[in-house]
Biopython code that builds the backbone (N, CA, C, O; Angstrom):
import numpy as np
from Bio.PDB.StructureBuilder import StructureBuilder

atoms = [
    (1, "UNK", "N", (0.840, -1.191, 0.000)),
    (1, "UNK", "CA", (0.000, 0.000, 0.000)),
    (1, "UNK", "C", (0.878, 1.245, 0.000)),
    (1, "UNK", "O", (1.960, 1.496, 0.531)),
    (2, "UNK", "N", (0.096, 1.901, -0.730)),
    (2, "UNK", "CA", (1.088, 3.162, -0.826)),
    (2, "UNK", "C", (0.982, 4.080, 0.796)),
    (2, "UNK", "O", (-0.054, 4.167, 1.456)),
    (3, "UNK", "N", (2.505, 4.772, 1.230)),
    (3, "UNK", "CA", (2.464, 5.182, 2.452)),
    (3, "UNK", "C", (1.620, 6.337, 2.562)),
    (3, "UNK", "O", (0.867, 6.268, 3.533)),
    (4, "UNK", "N", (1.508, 7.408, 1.850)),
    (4, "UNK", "CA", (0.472, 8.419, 2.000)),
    (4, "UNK", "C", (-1.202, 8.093, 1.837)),
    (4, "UNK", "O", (-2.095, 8.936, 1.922)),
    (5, "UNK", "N", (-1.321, 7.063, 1.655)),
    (5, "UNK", "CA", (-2.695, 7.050, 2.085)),
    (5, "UNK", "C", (-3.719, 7.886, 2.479)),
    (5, "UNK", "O", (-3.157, 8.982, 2.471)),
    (6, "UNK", "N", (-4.726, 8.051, 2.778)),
    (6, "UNK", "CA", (-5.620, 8.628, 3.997)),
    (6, "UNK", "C", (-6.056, 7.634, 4.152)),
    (6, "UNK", "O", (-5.812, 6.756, 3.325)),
    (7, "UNK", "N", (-6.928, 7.348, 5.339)),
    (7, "UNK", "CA", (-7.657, 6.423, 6.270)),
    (7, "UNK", "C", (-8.877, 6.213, 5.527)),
    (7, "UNK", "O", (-9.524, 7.015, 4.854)),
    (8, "UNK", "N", (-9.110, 4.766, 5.813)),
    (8, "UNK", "CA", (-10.546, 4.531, 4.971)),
    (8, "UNK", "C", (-11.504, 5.355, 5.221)),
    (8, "UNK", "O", (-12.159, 5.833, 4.295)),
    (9, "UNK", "N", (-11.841, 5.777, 6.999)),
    (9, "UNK", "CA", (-12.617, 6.273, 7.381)),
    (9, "UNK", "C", (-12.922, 7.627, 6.597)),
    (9, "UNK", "O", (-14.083, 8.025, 6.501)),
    (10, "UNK", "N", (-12.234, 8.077, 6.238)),
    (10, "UNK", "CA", (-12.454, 9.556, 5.680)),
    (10, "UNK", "C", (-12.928, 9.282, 4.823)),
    (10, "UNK", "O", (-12.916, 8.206, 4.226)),
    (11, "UNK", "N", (-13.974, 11.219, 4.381)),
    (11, "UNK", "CA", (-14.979, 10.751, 3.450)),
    (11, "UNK", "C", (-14.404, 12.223, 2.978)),
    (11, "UNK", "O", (-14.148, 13.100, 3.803)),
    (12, "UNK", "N", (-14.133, 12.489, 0.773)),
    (12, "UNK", "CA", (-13.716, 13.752, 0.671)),
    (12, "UNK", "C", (-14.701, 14.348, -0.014)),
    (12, "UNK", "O", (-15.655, 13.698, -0.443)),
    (13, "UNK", "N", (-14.618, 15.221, -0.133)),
    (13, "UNK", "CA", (-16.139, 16.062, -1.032)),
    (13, "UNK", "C", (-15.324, 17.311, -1.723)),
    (13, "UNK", "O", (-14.396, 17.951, -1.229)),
    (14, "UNK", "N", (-16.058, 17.499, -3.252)),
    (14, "UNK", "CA", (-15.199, 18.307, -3.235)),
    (14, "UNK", "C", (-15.646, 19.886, -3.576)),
    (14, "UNK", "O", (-16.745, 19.966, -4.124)),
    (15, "UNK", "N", (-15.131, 20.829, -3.393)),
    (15, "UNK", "CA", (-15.541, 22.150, -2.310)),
    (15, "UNK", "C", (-16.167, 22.669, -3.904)),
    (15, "UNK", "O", (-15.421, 22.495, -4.868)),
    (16, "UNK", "N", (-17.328, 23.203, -4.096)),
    (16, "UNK", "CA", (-18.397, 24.054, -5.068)),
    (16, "UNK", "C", (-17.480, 25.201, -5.312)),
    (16, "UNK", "O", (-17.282, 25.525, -6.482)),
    (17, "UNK", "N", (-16.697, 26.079, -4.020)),
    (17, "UNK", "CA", (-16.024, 27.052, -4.567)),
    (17, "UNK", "C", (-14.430, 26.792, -5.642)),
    (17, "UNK", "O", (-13.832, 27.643, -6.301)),
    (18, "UNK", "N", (-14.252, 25.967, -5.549)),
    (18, "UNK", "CA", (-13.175, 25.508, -6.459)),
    (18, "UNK", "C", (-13.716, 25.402, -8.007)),
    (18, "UNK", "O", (-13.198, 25.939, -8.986)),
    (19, "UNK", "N", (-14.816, 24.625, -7.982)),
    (19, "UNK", "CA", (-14.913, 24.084, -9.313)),
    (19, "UNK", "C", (-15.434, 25.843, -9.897)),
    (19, "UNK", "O", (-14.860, 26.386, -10.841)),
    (20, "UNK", "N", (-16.485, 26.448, -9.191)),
    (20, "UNK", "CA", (-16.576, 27.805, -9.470)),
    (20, "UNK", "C", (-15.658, 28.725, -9.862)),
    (20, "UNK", "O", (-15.900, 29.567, -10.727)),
    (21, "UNK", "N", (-14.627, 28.628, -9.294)),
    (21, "UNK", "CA", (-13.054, 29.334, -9.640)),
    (21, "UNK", "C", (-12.748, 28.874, -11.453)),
    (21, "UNK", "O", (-12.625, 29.686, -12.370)),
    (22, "UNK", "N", (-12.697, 27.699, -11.539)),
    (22, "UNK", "CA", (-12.460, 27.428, -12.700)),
    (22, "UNK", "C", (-11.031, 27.286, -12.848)),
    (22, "UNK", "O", (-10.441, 27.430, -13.919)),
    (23, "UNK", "N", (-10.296, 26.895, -11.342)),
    (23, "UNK", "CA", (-8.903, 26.800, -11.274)),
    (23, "UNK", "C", (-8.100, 25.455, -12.183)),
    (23, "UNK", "O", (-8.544, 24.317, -12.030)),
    (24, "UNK", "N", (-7.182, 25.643, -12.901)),
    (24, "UNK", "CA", (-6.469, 24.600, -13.651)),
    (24, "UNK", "C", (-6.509, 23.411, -12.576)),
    (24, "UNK", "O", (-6.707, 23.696, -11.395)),
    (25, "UNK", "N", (-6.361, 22.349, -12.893)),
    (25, "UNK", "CA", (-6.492, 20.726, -12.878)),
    (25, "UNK", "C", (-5.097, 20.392, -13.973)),
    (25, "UNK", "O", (-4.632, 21.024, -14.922)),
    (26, "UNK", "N", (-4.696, 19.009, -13.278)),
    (26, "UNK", "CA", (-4.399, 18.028, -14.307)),
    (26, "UNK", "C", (-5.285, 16.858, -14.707)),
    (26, "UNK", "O", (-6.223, 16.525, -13.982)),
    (27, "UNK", "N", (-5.001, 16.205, -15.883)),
    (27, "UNK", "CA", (-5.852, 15.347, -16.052)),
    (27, "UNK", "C", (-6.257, 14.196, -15.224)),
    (27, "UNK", "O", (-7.418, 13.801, -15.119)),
    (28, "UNK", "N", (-5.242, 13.688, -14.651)),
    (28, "UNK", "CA", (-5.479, 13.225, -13.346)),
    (28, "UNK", "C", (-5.941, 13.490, -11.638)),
    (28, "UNK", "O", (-5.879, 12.729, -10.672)),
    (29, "UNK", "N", (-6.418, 14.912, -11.766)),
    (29, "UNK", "CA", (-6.810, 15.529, -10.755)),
    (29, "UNK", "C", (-8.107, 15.764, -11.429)),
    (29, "UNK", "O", (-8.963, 16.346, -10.763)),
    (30, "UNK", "N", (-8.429, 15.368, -12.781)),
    (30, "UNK", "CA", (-10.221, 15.416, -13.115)),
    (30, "UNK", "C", (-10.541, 14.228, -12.974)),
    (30, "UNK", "O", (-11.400, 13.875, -12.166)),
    (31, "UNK", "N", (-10.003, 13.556, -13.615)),
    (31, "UNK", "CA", (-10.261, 11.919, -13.254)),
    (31, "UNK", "C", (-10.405, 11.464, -11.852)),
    (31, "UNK", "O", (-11.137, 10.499, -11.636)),
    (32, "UNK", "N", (-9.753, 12.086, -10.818)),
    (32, "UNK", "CA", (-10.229, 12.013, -9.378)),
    (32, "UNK", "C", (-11.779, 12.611, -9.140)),
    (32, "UNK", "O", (-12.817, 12.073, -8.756)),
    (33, "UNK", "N", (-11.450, 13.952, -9.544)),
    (33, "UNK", "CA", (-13.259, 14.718, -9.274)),
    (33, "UNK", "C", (-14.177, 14.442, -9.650)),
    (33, "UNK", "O", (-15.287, 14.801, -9.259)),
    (34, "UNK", "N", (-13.736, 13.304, -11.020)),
    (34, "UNK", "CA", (-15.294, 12.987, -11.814)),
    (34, "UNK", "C", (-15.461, 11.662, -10.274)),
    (34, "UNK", "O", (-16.292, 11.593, -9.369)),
    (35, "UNK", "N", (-14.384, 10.904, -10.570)),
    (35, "UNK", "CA", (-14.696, 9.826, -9.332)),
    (35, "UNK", "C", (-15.287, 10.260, -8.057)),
    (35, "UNK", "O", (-16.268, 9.700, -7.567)),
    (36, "UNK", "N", (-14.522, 11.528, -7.383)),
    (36, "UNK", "CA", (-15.332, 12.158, -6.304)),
    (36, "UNK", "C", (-16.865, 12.315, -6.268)),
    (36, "UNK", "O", (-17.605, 12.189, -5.292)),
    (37, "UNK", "N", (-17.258, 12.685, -7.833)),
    (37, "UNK", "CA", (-18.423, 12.717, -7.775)),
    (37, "UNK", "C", (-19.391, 11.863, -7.600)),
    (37, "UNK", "O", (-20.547, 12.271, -7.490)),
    (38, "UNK", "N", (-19.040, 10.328, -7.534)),
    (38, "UNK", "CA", (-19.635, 9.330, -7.186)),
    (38, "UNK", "C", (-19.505, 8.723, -6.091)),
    (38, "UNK", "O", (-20.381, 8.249, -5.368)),
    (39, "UNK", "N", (-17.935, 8.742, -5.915)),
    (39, "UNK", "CA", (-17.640, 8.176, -4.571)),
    (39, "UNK", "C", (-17.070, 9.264, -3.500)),
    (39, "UNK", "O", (-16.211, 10.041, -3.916)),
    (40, "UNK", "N", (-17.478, 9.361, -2.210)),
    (40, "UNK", "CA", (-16.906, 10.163, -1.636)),
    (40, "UNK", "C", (-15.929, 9.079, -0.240)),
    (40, "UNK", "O", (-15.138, 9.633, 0.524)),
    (41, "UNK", "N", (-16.169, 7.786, -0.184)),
    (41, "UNK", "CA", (-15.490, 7.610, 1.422)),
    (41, "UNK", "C", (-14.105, 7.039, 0.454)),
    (41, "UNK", "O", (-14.036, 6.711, -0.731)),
    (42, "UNK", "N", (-13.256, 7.085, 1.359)),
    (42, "UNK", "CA", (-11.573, 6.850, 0.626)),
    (42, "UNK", "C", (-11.799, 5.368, 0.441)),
    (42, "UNK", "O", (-11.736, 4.951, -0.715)),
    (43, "UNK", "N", (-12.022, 4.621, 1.290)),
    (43, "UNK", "CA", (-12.008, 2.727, 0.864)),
    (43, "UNK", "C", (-12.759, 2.964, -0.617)),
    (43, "UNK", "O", (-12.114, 2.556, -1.583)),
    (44, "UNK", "N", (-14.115, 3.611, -0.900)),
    (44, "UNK", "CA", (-14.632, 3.247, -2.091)),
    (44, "UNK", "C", (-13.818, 4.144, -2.998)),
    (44, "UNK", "O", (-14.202, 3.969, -4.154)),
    (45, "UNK", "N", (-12.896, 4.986, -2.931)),
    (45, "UNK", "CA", (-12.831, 5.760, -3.910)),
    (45, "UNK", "C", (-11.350, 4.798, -4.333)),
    (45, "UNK", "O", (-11.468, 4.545, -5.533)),
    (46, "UNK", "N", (-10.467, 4.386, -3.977)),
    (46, "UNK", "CA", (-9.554, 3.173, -4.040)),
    (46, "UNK", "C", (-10.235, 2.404, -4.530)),
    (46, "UNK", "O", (-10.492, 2.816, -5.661)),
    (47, "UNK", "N", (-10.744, 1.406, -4.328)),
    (47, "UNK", "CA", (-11.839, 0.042, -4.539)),
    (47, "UNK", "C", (-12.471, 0.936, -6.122)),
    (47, "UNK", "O", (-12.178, 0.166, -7.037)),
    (48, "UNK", "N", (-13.215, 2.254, -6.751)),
    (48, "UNK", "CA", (-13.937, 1.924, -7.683)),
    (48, "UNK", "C", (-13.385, 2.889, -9.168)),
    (48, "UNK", "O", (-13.833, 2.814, -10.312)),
    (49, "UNK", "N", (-12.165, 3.855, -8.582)),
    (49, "UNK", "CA", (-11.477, 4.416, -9.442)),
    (49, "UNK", "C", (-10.769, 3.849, -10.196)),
    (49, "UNK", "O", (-9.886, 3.199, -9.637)),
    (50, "UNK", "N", (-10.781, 3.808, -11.470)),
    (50, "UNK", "CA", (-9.604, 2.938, -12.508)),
    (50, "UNK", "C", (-8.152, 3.611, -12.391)),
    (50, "UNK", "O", (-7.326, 3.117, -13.158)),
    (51, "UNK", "N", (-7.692, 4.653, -11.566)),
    (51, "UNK", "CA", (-6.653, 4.678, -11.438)),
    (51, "UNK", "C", (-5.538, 4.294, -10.791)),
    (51, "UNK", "O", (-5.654, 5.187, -9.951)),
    (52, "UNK", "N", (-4.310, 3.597, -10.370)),
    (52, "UNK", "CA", (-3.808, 3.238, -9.852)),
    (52, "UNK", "C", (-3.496, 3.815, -8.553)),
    (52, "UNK", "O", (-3.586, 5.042, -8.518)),
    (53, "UNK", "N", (-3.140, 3.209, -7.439)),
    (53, "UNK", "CA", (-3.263, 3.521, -6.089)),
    (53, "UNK", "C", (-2.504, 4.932, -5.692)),
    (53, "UNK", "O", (-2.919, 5.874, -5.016)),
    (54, "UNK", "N", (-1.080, 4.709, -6.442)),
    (54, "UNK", "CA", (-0.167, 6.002, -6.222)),
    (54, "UNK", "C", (-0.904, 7.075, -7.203)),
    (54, "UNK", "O", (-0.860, 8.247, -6.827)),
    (55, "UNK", "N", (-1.414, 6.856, -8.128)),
    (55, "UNK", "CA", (-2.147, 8.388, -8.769)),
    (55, "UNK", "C", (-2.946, 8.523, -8.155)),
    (55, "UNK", "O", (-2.716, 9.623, -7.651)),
    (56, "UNK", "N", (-4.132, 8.060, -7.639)),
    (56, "UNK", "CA", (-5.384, 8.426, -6.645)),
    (56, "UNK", "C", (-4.563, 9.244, -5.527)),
    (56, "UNK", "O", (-4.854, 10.436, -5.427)),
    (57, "UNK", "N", (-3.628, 8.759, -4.728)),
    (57, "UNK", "CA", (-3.037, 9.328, -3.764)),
    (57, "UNK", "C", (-2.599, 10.933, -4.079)),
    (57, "UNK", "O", (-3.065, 12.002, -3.685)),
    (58, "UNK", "N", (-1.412, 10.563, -5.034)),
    (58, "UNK", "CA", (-0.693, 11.762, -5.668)),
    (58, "UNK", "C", (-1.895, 13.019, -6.143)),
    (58, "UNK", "O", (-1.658, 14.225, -6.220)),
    (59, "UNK", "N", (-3.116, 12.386, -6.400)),
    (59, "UNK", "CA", (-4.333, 13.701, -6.911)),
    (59, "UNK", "C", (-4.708, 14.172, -5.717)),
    (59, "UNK", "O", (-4.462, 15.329, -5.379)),
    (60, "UNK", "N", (-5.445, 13.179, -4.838)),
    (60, "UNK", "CA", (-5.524, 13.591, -3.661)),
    (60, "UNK", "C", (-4.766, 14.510, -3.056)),
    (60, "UNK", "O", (-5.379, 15.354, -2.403)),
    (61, "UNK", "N", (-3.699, 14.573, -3.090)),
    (61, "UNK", "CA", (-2.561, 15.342, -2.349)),
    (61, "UNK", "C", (-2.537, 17.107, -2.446)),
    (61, "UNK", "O", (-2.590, 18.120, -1.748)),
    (62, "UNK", "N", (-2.418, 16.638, -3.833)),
    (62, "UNK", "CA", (-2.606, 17.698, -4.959)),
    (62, "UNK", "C", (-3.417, 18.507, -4.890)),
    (62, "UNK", "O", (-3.162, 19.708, -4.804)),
    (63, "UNK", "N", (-4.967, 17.840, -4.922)),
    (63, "UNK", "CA", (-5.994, 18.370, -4.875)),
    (63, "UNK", "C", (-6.583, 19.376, -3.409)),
    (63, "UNK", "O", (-7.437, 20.252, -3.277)),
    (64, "UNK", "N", (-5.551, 18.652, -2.421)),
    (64, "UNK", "CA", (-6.085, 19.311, -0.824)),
    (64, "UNK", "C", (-5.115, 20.486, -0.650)),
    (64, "UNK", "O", (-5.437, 21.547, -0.115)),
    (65, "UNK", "N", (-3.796, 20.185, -1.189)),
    (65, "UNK", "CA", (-3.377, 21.555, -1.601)),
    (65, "UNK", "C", (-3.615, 22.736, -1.835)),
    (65, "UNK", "O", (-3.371, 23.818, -1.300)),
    (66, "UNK", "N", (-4.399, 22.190, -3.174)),
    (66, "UNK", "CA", (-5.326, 23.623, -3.998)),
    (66, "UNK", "C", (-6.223, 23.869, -3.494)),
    (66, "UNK", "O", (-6.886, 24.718, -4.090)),
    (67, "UNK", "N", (-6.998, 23.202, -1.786)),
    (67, "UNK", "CA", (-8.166, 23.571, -1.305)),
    (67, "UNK", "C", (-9.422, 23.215, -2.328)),
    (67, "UNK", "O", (-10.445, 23.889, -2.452)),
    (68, "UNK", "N", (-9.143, 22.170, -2.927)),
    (68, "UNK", "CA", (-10.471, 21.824, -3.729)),
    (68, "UNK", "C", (-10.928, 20.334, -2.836)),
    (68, "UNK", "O", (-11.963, 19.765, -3.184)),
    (69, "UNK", "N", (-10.385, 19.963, -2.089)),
    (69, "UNK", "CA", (-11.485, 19.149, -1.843)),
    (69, "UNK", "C", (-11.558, 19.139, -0.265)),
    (69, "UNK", "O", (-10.442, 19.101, 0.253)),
    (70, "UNK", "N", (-12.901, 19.171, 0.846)),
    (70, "UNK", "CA", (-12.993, 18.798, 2.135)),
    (70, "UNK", "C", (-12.788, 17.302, 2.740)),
    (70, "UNK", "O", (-13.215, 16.215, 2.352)),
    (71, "UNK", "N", (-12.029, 17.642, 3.761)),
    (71, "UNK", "CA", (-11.859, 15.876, 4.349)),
    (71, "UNK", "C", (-12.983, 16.276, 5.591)),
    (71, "UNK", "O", (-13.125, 17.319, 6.228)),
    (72, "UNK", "N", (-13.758, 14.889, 5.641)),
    (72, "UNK", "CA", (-14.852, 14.524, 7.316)),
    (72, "UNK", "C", (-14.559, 13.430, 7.731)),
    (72, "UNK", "O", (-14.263, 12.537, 6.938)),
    (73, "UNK", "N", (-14.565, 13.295, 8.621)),
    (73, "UNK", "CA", (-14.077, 11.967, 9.524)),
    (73, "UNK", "C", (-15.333, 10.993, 9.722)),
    (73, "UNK", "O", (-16.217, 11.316, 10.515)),
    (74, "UNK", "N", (-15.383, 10.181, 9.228)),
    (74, "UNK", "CA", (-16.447, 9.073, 9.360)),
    (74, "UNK", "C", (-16.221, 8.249, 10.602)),
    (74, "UNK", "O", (-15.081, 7.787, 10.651)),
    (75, "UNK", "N", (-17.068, 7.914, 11.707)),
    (75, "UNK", "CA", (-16.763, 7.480, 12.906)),
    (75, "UNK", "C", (-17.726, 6.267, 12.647)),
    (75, "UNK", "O", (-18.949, 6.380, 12.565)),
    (76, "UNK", "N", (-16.906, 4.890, 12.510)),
    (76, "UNK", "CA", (-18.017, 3.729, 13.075)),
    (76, "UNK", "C", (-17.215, 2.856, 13.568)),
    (76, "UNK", "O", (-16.028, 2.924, 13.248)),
    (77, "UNK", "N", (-17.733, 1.675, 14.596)),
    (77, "UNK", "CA", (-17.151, 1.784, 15.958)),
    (77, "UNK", "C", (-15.718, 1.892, 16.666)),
    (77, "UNK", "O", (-15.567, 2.830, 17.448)),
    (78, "UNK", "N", (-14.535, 0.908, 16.431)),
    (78, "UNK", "CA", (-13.800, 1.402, 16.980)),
    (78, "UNK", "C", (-12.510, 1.862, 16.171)),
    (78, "UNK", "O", (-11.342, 1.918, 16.556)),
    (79, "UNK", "N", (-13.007, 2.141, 15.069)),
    (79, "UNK", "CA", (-11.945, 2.573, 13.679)),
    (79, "UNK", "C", (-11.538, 4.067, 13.906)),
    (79, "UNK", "O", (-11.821, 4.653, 12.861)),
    (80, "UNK", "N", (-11.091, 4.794, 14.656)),
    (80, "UNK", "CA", (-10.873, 6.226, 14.525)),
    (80, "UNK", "C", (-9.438, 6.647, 14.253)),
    (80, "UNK", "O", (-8.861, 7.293, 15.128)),
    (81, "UNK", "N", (-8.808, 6.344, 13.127)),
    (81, "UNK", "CA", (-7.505, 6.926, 12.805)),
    (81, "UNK", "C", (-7.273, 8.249, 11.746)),
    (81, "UNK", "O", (-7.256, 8.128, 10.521)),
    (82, "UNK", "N", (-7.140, 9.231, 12.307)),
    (82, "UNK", "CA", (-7.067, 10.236, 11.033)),
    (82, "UNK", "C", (-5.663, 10.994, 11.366)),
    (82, "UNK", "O", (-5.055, 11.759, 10.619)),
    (83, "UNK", "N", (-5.466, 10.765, 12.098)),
    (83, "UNK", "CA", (-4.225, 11.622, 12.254)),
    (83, "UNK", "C", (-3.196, 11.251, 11.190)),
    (83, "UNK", "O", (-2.600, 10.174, 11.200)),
    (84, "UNK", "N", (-3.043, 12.070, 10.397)),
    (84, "UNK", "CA", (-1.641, 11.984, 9.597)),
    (84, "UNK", "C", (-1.691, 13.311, 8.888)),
    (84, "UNK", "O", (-2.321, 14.271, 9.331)),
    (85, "UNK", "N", (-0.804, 13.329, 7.449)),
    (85, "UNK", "CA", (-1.082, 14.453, 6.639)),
    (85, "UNK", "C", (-2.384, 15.342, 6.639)),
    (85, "UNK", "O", (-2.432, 16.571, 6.623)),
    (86, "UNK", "N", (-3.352, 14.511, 6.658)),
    (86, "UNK", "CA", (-4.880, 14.686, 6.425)),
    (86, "UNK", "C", (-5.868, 16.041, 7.368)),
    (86, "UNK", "O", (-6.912, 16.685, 7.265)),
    (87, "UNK", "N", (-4.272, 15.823, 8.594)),
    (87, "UNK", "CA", (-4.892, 16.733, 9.606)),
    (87, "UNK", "C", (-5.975, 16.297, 10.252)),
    (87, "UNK", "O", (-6.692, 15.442, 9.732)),
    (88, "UNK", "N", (-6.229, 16.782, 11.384)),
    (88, "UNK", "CA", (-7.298, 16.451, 12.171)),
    (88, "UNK", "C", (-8.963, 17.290, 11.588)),
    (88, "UNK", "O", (-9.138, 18.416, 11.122)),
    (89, "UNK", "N", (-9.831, 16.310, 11.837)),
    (89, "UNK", "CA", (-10.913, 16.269, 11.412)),
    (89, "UNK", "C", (-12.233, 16.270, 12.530)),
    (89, "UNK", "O", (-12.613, 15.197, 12.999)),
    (90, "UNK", "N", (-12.975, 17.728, 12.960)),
    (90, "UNK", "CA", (-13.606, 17.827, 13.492)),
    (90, "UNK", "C", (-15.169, 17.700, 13.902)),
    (90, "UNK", "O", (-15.875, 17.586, 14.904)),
    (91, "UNK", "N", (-15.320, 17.850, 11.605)),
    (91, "UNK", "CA", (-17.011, 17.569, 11.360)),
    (91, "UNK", "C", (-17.320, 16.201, 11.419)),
    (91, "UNK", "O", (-16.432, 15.382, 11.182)),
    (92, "UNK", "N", (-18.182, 15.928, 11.635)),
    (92, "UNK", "CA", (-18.492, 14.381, 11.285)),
    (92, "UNK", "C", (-19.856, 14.131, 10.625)),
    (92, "UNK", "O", (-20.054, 12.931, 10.436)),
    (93, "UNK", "N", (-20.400, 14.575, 10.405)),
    (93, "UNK", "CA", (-21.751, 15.061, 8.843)),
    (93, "UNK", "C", (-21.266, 15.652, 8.060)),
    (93, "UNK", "O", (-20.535, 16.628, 8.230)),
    (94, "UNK", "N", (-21.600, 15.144, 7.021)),
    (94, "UNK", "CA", (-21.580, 16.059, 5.756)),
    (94, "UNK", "C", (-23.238, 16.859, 5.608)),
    (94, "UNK", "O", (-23.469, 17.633, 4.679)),
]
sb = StructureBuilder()
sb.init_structure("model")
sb.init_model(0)
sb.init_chain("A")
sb.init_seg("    ")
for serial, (resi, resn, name, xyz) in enumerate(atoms, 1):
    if name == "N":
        sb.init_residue(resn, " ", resi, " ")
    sb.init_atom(name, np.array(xyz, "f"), 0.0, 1.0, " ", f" {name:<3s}", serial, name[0])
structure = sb.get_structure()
C-alpha cells in the first residue's frame, strides 16, 4: 500500500467554490473529481477508481493543496484513525 494514504474512514467532497473558480487541474486531478463525484469515502474511492493507487493518492494530495477538496471523519465503531497528513478532522456530517 502506498504510504500516504488517507484512512478509509475519511470521506472527501469536493468544495463548489473551487470548481466555481475554474482553477487549472491536471488530467489526473479530473479523473479524481469525476470519481469524487460518485464516490466520496476513501475505501470506495480506491476500490472503484480505474486509477492506480499512487495516482489516486498523488491527486488527492494535490488536490487538498489547492483547497479543492474537504476531508470529514467518518466514525463507526472502533476505527478512529485520522491523524496523519490529512490533519485532524472535526465535522463528522456532511
Amino acid at each position: 500500500a502506498f504510504a500516504n494514504r488517507p484512512p478509509d474512514n475519511l470521506k472527501m467532497l469536493i468544495k463548489s467554490e473551487f470548481i466555481e473558480e475554474g482553477a487549472e487541474i491536471t488530467c489526473e486531478e479530473f479523473e479524481l473529481l469525476c470519481c469524487l463525484s460518485d464516490f466520496s469515502l476513501v475505501e470506495d474511492i480506491y476500490k472503484y477508481c480505474k486509477m492506480l493507487d499512487y495516482q489516486i493518492t498523488s491527486a488527492l494530495i494535490s488536490l487538498r493543496k489547492k483547497n479543492a477538496i474537504k476531508v470529514i471523519q467518518v466514525k463507526w465503531g472502533n476505527y478512529e484513525n485520522t491523524k496523519s497528513q490529512w490533519g485532524r478532522i472535526k465535522r463528522t456530517n456532511s
